[in-house]
N, C-alpha and C positions, 0 to 999 in steps of 0.2 A: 504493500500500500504506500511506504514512504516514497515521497516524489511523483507519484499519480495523476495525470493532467489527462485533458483530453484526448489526447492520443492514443490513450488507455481505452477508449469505449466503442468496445466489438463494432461489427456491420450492423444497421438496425433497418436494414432493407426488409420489404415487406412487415414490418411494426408497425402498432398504430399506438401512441400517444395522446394523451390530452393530458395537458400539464396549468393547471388554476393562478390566476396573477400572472399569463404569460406578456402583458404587455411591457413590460417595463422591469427592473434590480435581476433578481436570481431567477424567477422566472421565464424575464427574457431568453438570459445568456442560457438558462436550460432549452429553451423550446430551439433555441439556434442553435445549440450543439448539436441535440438530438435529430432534428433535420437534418446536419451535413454531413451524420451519419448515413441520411437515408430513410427514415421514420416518418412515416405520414404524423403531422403534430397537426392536433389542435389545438388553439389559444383560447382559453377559456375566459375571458376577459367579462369588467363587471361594465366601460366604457366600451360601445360600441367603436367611438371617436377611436378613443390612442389605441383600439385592439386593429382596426386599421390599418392604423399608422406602424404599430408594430409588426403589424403583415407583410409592409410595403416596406420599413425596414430592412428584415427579416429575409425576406426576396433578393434586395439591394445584396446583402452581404454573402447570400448563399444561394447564388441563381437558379433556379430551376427546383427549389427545394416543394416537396409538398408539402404545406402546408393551410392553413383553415382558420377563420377564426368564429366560434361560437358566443352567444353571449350568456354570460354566467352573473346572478348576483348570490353569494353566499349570503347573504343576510337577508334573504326572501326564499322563504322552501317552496313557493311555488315557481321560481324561476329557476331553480331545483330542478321539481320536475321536469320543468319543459327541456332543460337543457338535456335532462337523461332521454326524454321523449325525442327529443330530434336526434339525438346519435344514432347513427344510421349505419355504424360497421358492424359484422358480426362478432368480431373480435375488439379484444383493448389487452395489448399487452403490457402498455405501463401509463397508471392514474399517478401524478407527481399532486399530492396537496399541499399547493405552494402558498397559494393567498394570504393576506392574514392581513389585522390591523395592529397599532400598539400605544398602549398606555394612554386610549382618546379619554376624553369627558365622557361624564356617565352616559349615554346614551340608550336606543333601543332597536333591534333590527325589525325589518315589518311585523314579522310573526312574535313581538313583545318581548323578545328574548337581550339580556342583557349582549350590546354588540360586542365586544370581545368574546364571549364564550361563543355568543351565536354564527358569528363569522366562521372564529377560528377552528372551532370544534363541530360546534351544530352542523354547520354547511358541507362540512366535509363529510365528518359522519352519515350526513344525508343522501348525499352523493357517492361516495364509496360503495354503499346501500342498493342504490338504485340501479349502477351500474354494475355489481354483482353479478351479474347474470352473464355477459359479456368477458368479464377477467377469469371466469372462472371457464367457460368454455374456449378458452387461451392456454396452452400449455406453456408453463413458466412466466406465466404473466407477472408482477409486481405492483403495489399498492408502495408508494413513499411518501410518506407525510411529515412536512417540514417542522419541525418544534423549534428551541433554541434552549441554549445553556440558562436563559432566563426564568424558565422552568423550578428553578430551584428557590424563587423566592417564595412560592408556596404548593401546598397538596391543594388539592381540589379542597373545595366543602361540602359534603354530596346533598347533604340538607339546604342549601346556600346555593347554586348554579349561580343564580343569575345575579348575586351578590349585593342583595338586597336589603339586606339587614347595616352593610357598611360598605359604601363603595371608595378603593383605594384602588386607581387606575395602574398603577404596576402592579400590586398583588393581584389582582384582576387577570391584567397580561400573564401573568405568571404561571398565576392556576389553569390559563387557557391553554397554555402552553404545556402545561401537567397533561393534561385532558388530552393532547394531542400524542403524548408518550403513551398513558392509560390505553388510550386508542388502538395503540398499535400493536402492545400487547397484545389484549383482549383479541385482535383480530386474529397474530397469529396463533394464539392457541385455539382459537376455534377452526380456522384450517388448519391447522398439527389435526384436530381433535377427529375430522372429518376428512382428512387425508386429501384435500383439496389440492393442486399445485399452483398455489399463490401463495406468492412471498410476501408478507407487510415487514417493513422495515423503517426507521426514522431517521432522517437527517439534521442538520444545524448547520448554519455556516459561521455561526464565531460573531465577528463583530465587522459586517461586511458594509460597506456604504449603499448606501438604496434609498428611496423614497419614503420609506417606512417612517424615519427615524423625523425626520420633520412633519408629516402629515398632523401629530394631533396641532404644535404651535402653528402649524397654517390655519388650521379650524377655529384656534383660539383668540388669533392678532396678536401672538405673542411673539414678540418680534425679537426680544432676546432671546428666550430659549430655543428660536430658530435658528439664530447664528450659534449660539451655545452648540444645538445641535449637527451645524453645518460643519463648524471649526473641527470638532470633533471625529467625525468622519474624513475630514481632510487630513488631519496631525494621525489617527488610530488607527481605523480603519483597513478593512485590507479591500479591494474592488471587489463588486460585483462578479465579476469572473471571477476570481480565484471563491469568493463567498458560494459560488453553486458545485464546487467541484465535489465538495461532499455529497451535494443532492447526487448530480450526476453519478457517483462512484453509487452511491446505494442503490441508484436507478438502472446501473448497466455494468459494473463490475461482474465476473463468474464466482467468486467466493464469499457473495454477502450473505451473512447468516438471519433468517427470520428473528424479530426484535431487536435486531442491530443498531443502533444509535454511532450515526458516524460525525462528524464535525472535524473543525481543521486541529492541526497536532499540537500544534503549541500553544499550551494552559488554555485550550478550546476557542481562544481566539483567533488565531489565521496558524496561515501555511497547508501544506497538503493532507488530505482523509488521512484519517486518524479513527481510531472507535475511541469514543468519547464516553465520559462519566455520565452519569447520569444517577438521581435521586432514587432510596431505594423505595419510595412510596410509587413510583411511577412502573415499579415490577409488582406491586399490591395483587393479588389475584382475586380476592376480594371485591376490591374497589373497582378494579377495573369492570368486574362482571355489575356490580354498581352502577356505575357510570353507563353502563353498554344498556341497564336496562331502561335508564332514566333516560337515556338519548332516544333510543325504540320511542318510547313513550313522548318526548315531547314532539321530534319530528315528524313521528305517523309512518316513519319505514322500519319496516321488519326483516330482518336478514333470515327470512324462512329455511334459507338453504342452510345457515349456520347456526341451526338451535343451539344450546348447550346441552 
């Protein structure tokens, strides 16, 4: 794994992709790698606009790539469904759950759900769900779901989802970010359990520069902690590119292990995939089967195929 770059990632001729937040940070750089492999990608974008302009991009840099772009809002389960509804291949060999939002103001996603949990956890979970059907009639398909090392400033609350009782927008992120390790868990033991051949696995990229990290001071007009958060990613930061290489490694490497948590090597900040630490509440078997019942239930999808 040490030193691992793109050049590392098989033929992905005849694949098909759909990878969430592909307009723009690690997203992008995953949907344009995966493409100059050869992979049919779809961009799963929540802006019609930049998903686009990401296409057109996208094209620019990797001519003749196929590629698509769908529109996806995670934070609306009915645009959920439609998006599962108009996928139109018989196969999906690799769902990348890249999307995410971080540390906004309390808000709410259409379906009332507190928007960090709802975006980052709900939307995918929903979507993993729906598209089930598809990964699973793939041999070696892959399920990768983006978390981060931020994960560790809390467990979930299973009683508390939507964070109601007190809302602290990083603990918030944190726990969403829990949910999305919980997640992967849960999933691969219930393929282990059902002898399915999909692989769930989790990525991180450290502390990559992206869009992310300003979005809530833009929502706010806080204008200092926008620079606060620009400066930072200018001086710390590692790029985009290098920030997706762990996605990518867990999306197309030959020896990634189901549950795997990959992030970059040094103290899980930058540099090349790495398997990365991770909290031991987020291996909970428990909780996870917890969380997995509590998601069934909020979003209305049922993984039939994967009882316990």
């Amino acid at each position: 794994m040490s030193g691992w770059n793109t050049d590392g990632i098989p033929d992905q001729s005849g694949r098909v992709a759909v990878v969430t937040g592909a307009n723009s940070g690690l997203g992008y750089v995953a949907a344009r790698e995966l493409a100059r492999k050869g992979a049919q990608v779809v961009l799963a974008c929540r802006s019609e606009v930049r998903g686009r302009g990401a296409v057109e991009r996208l094209k620019g840099e990797v001519p003749g790539s196929p590629v698509e772009l769908a529109r996806l809002d995670l934070g609306d389960l009915g645009s959920v469904r439609d998006f599962a509804d108009r996928f139109s291949y018989d196969r999906l060999d690799l769902l990348v759950n890249n999307a995410g939002v971080m540390a906004l103001p309390y808000g709410s996603t259409a379906d009332g759900f507190e928007t960090q949990f709802g975006v980052n956890h709900l939307g995918h979970f929903a979507l993993t769900g729906l598209l089930l059907p598809a990964l699973l009639a793939t041999p070696g398909a892959r399920v990768v779901t983006v978390s981060s090392e931020m994960h560790a400033l809390s467990n979930i609350d299973i009683d508390d989802l939507n964070s109601g009782r007190r809302y602290r927008r990083w603990i918030a992120y944190g726990r969403s970010k829990t949910a999305n390790l919980l997640f992967t868990h849960e999933l691969a033991r219930r393929l282990a359990a059902h002898g399915a051949d999909v692989l769930a696995a989790a990525a991180h990229p450290g502390y990559a520069a992206t869009n992310l990290q300003g979005a809530a001071p833009r929502m706010e007009g806080r204008r200092l902690a926008g620079r606060v958060m620009a400066l930072g990613n200018k001086l710390f930061a590692q790029s985009a590119e290098t920030g997706a290489l762990p996605i990518l490694y867990a999306a197309t490497a030959p020896n990634v292990r189901p549950d795997s948590f990959t992030g970059p090597s040094f103290m899980m900040w930058r540099g090349s995939p790495a398997p990365s630490w991770r909290a031991s509440w987020t291996l909970n078997d428990t909780m996870g089967e917890r969380l997995w019942a509590a998601s069934e239930q909020l979003t209305g999808v049922a993984y039939d195929r994967l009882k316990a």
